[in-house]
C-alpha positions in Angstrom: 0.0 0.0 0.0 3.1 2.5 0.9 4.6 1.6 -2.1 1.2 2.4 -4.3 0.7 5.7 -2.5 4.4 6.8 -3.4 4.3 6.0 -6.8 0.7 7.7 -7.2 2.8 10.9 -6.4 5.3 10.3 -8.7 2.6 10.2 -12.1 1.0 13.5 -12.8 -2.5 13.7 -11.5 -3.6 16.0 -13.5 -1.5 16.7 -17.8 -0.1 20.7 -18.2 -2.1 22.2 -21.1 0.7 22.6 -24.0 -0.7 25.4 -26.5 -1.4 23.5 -30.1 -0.9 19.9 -28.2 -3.4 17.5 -27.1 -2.1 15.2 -24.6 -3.7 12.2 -23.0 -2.4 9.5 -21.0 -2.8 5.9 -19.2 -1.4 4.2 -16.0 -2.8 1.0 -15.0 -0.6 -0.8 -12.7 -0.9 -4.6 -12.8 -1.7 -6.4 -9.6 1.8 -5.3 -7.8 3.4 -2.0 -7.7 5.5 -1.7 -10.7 8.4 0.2 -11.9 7.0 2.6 -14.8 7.0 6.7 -14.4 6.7 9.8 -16.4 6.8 13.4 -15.8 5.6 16.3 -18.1 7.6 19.2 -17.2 7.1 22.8 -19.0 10.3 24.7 -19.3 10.9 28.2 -18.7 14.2 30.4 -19.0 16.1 29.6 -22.3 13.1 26.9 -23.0 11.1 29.0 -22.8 7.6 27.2 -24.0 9.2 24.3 -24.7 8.2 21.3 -22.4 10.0 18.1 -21.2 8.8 15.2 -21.6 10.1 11.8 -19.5 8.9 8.0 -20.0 10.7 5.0 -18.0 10.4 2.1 -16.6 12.8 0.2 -13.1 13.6 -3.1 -13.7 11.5 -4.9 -10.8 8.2 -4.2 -8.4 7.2 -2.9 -5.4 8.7 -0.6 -3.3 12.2 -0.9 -4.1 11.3 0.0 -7.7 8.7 2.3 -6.3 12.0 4.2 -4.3 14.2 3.8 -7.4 11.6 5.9 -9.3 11.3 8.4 -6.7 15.1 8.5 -7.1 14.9 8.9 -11.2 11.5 11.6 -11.1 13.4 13.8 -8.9 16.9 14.4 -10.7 14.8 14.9 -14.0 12.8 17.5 -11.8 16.2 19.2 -10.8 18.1 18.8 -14.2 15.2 20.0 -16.5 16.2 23.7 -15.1 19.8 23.6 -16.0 20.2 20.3 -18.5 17.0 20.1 -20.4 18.4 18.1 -23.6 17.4 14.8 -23.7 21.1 13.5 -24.3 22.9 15.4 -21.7 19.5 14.4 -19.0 20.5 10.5 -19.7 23.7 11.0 -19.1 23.4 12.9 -15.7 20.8 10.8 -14.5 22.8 7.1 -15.6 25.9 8.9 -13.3 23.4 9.4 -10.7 21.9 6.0 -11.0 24.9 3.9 -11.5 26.2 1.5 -8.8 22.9 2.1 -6.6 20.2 -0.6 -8.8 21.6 -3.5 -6.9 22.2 -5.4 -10.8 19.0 -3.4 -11.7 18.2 -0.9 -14.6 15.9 1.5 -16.1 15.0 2.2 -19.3 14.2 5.4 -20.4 13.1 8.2 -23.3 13.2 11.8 -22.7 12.0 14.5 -25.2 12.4 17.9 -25.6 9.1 19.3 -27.4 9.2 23.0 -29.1 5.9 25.0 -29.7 7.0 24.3 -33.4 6.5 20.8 -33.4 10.3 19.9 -33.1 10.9 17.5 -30.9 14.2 16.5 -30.0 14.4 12.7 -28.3 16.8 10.2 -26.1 16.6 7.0 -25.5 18.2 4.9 -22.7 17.0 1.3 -23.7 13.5 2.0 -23.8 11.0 1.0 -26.7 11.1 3.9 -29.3 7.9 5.9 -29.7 5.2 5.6 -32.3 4.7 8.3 -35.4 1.7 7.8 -37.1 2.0 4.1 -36.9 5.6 4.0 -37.6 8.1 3.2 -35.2 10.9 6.2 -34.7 14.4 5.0 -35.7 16.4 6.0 -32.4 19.9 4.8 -32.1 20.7 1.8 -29.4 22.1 2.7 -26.1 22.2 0.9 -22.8 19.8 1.4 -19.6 20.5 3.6 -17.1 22.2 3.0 -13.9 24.5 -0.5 -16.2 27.4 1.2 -17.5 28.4 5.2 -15.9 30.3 6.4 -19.2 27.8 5.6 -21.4 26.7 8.5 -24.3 23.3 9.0 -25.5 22.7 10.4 -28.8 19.5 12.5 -29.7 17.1 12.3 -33.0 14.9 15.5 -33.9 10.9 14.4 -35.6 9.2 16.9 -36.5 5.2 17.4 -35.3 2.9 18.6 -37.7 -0.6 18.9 -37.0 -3.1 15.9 -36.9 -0.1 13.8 -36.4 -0.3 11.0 -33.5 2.7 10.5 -31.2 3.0 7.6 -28.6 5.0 6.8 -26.0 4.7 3.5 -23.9 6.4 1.3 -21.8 7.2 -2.4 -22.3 3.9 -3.2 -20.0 1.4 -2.5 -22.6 3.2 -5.2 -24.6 3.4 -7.4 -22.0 -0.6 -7.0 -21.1 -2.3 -10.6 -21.3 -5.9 -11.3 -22.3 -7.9 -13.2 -19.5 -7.1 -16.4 -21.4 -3.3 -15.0 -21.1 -2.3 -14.5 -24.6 0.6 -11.4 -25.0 -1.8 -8.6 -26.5 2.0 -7.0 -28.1 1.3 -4.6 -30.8 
């Protein structure tokens, strides 16, 4: 129950309105506390209008994934003032992380969305997003917290109106029907 309670903290309650954006999201936990996050953070100062965006996932459940998350939700809340680009958030947060998962990891995507439509994107591991129906081509790199030196590169998609831009975690492919067959894509 503690563990639930924390993690409900660490999910926005409530989405930030993002002029020309339409945002919606889901969070279902499965029967035990699990280790999937995400934050929605608009920027100001050099950002200005721009708005971070941060999808993951802790190896494990309950509340040590539930900590680790807590752990993870608030460095991105301290580096999106002073190290909002995706690549460089990774990379601070896998320094942070590294040594302290007990032969855990998480995965990872961060993005950097401009009132333009640009959006500039990470990835730590973590499934790559859907455009349209089209997977994103993000290069590979390693979960946080496994190797501390490791570099993440960034992509930049461009938005354009009417377009349809998901983000998940591996749970939705892992769902099981009541008969237990893998719902996947």
């Amino acid at each position: 129950q503690n563990a639930r309670e924390l993690q409900q903290i660490l999910v926005p309650e409530t989405l930030p309105a993002i002029p020309g954006f339409t945002l919606t999201s889901a969070y279902r936990p499965a029967q035990e506390v699990g280790g999937d996050f995400f934050q929605i953070i608009p920027l100001d100062g050099a950002e200005q209008g721009s708005t971070l965006i941060v999808l993951g996932d802790v190896s494990g459940k309950g509340l040590k994934a539930a900590m680790t998350v807590s752990l993870i939700v608030g460095a991105v809340r301290a580096l999106a003032r002073f190290a909002p680009q995706p690549a460089q958030m990774l990379a601070e947060i896998n320094q942070r992380l590294h040594g302290r998962l007990q032969d855990g990891f998480a995965t990872c995507i961060v993005l950097l969305l401009h009132p333009n439509g640009s959006c500039v994107l990470s990835s730590a591991g973590h499934p790559a997003p859907f455009l349209n129906q089209r997977e994103v081509e993000l290069p590979g790199a390693l979960p946080l917290g496994i190797e501390s030196t490791t570099h993440y590169q960034q992509v930049t998609v461009q938005l354009h109106e009417g377009d349809h831009f998901s983000l998940y975690t591996d749970g939705l492919l892992e769902a099981r029907s009541p008969a237990g067959e893998l719902y996947g894509f």
